[in-house]
C-alpha positions as CSV (number, residue, x, y, z in Angstrom):
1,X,30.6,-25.7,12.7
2,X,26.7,-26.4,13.8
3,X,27.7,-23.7,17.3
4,X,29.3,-20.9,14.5
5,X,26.2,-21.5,12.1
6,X,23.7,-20.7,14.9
7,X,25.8,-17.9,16.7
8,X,25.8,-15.9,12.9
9,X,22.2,-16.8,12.8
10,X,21.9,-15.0,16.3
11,X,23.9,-12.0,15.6
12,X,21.8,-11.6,12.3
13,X,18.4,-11.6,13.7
14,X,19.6,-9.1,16.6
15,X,20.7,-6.7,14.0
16,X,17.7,-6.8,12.2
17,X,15.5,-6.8,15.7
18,X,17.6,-3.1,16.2
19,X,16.6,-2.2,12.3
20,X,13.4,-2.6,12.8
21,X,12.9,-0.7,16.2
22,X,11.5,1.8,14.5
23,X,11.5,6.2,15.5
24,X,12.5,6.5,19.4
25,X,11.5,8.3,21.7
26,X,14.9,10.2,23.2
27,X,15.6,13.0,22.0
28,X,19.0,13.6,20.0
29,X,21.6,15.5,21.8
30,X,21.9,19.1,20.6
31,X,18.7,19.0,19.0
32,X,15.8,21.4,19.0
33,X,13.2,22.3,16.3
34,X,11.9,24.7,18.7
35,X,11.2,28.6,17.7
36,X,9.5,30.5,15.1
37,X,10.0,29.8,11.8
38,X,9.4,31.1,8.2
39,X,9.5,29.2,4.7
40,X,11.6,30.5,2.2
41,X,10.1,29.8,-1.2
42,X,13.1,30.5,-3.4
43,X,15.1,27.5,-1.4
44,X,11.7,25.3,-1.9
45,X,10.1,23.1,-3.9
46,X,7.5,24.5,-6.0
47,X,4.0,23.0,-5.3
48,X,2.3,24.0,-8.3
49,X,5.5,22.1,-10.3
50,X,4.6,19.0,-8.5
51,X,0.8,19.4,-8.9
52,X,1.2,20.5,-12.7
53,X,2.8,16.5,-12.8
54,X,0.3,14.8,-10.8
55,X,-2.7,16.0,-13.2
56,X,-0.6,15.4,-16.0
57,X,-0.5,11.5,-14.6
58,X,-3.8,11.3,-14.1
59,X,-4.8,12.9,-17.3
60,X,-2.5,10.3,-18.8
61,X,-4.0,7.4,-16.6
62,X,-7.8,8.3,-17.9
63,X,-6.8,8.8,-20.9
64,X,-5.7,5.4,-21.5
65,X,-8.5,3.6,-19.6
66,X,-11.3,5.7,-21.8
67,X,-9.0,4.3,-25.1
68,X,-9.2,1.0,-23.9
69,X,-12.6,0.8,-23.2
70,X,-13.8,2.1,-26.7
71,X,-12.0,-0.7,-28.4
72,X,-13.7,-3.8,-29.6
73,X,-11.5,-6.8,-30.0
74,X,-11.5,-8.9,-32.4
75,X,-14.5,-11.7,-31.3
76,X,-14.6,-9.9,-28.0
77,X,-16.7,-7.7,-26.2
78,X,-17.2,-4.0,-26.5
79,X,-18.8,-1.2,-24.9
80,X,-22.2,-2.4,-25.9
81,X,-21.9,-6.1,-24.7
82,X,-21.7,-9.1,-26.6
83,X,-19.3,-10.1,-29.1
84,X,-19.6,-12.2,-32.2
85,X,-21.1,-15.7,-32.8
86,X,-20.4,-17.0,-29.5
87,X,-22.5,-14.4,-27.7
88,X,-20.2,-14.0,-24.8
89,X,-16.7,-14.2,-26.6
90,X,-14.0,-16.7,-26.2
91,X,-11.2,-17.5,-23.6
92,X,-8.8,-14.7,-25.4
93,X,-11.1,-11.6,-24.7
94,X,-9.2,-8.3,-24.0
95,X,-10.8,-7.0,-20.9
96,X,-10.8,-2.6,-20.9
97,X,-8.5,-1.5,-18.0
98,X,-10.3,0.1,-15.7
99,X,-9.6,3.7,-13.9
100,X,-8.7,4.1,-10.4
101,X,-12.1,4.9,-8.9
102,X,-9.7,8.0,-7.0
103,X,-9.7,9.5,-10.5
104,X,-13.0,9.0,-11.8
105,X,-16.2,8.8,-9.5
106,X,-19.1,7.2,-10.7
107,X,-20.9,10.3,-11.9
108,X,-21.5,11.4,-15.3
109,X,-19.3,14.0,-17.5
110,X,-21.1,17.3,-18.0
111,X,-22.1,18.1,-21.1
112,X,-21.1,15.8,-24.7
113,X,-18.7,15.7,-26.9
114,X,-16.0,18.6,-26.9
115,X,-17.1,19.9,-23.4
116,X,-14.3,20.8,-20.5
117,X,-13.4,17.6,-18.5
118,X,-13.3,18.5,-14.8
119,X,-10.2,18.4,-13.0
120,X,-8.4,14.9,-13.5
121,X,-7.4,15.4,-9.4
122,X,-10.7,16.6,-8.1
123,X,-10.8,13.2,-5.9
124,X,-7.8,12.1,-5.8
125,X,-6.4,11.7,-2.4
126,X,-2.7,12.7,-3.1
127,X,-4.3,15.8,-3.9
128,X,-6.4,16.1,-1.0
129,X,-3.2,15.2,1.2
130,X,-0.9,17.5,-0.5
131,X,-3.6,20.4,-0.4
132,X,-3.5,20.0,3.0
133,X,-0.2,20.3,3.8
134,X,0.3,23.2,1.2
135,X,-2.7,25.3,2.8
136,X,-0.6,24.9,6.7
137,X,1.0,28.0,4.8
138,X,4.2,29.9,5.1
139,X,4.9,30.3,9.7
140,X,5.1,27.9,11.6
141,X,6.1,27.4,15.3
142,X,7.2,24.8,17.2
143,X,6.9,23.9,20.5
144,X,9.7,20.6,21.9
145,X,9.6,19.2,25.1
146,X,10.5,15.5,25.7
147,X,7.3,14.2,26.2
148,X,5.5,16.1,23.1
149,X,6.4,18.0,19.9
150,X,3.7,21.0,18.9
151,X,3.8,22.3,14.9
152,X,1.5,25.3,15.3
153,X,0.8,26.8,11.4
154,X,-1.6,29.6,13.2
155,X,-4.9,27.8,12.0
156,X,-3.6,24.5,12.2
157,X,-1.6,22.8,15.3
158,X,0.1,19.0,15.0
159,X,1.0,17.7,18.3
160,X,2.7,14.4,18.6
161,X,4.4,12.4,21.2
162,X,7.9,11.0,20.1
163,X,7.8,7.3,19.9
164,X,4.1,6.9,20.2
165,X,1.5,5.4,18.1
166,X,-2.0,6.1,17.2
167,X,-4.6,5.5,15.2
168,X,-5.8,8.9,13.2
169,X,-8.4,9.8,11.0
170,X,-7.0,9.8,6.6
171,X,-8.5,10.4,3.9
172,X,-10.4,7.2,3.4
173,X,-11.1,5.9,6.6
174,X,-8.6,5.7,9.6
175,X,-4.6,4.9,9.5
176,X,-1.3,4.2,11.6
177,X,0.5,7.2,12.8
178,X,3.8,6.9,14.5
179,X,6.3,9.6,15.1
180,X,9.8,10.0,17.2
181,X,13.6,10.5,16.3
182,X,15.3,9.1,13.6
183,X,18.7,9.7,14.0
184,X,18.4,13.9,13.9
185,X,15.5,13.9,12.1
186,X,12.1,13.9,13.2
187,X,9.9,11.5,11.4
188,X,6.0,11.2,11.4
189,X,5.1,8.5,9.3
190,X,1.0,7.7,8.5
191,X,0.2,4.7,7.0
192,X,-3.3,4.3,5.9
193,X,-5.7,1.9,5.7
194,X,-7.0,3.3,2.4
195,X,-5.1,5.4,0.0
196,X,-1.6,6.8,0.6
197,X,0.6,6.7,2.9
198,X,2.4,10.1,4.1
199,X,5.8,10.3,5.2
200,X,7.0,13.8,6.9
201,X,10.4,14.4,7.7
202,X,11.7,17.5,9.6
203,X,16.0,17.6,10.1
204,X,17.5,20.8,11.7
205,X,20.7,22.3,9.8
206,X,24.2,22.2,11.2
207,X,23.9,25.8,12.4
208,X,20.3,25.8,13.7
209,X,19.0,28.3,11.2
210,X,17.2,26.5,9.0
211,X,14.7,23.4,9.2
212,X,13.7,21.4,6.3
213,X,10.2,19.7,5.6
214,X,10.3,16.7,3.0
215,X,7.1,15.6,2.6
216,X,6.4,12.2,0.8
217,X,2.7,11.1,-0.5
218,X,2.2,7.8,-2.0
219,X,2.3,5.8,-4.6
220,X,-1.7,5.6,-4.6
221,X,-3.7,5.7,-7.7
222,X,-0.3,8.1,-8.7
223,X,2.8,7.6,-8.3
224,X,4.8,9.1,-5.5
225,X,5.5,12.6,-5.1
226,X,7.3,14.1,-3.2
227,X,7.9,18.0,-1.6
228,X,10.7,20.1,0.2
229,X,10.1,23.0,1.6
230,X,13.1,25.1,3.7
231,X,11.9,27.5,6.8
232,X,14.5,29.9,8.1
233,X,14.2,31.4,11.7
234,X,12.1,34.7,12.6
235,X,11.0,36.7,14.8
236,X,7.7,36.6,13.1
237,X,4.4,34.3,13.7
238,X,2.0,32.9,12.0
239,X,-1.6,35.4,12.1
240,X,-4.0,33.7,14.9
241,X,-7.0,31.5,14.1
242,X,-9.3,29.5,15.4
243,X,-6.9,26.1,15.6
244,X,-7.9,23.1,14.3
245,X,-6.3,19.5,14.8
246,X,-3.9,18.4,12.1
């Protein structure tokens, strides 16, 4: 019985050693992302949907920080320090939750009472990330070998090498970045030191004619989002810039 024990134990711990090999690096037969290729809006995600939710989190996620922070409990402390007799309060004090610093630098609201609040997503990183990818715009080329994979937007060019990692410059600092095959799909996944991690997925249709970007951000100081966006092939390219690195 003690032998079968240790031989399940053994087949166990190989199959999770192959789960957790991670993207490779050999490229799936009968796939290539290569050519010229043009999103199609009406088969996409709408960005300005997704971004219309992420402020309305964060709006949400001030708002209840600012509520908590103007009440006084009951022999507690408020805004303007100490509480009742005690001078410092007691054990049951209500602390104020506080904001993700994302969402609200320190820096003082213009103007008083009644004035505009600036933009809930100003600094959040989701928005920075998602900003980014949204502004690649609407060509894109790509270049596959089996050494390196080239996304070329016009202005901006990603190059990666399939199975490789590397340490790339986010948002907040520096992150993870590893990219190759999984399964048909071809996965470049950042995971950052600070702030959120990005997940980008590109998988080739049955027929060859379209690819399809799903783009995952997060959860950060908001919760996950997440965007699709469908190119179809063209004989088109994207207008030439000066490139910068992605």
């Amino acid at each position: 019985m003690g032998k079968v024990h240790a031989w399940l134990l053994a087949c166990a711990a190989a199959a999770l050693a192959g789960c957790a090999g991670g993207p490779k690096a050999e490229t799936p037969a009968g796939v290539n992302l290569a050519g010229n290729w043009k999103l199609n809006h009406a088969l996409s995600d709408d960005p300005q949907q997704v971004i219309a939710k992420m402020r309305s989190q964060a709006a949400k996620i001030i708002a209840r920080a600012s509520s908590g922070a103007d009440e006084v409990p009951q022999g507690g402390r408020g805004r303007g320090g100490r509480g009742g007799a005690g001078g410092t309060g007691g054990a049951g004090d209500t602390q104020p939750p506080e904001v993700n610093p994302a969402l609200t630098p320190d820096e003082p609201s213009p103007g008083g009472r009644g004035a505009q609040r600036p933009d809930p997503l100003r600094y959040s990183p989701m928005m920075h990330a998602l900003s980014a990818a949204i502004a690649r715009g609407d060509f894109l080329t790509v270049r596959q070998s089996s050494e390196q994979l080239v996304f070329d937007y016009g202005a901006t060019v990603r190059s990666f090498t399939p199975g490789a990692h590397s340490v790339v410059s986010a948002e907040m600092g520096v992150a993870d970045q590893i990219s190759g095959w999984e399964g048909r799909e071809y996965v470049i996944t950042i995971k950052a030191q600070l702030g959120p991690n990005i997940v980008d997925t590109y998988g080739l249709s049955a027929d060859g004619l379209r690819l399809t970007e799903k783009l995952r951000i997060g959860p950060a100081e908001l919760p996950a989002v997440a965007l699709t966006r469908v190119y179809e092939r063209t004989s088109e390219t994207a207008p030439r810039a000066s490139p910068t690195a992605d």
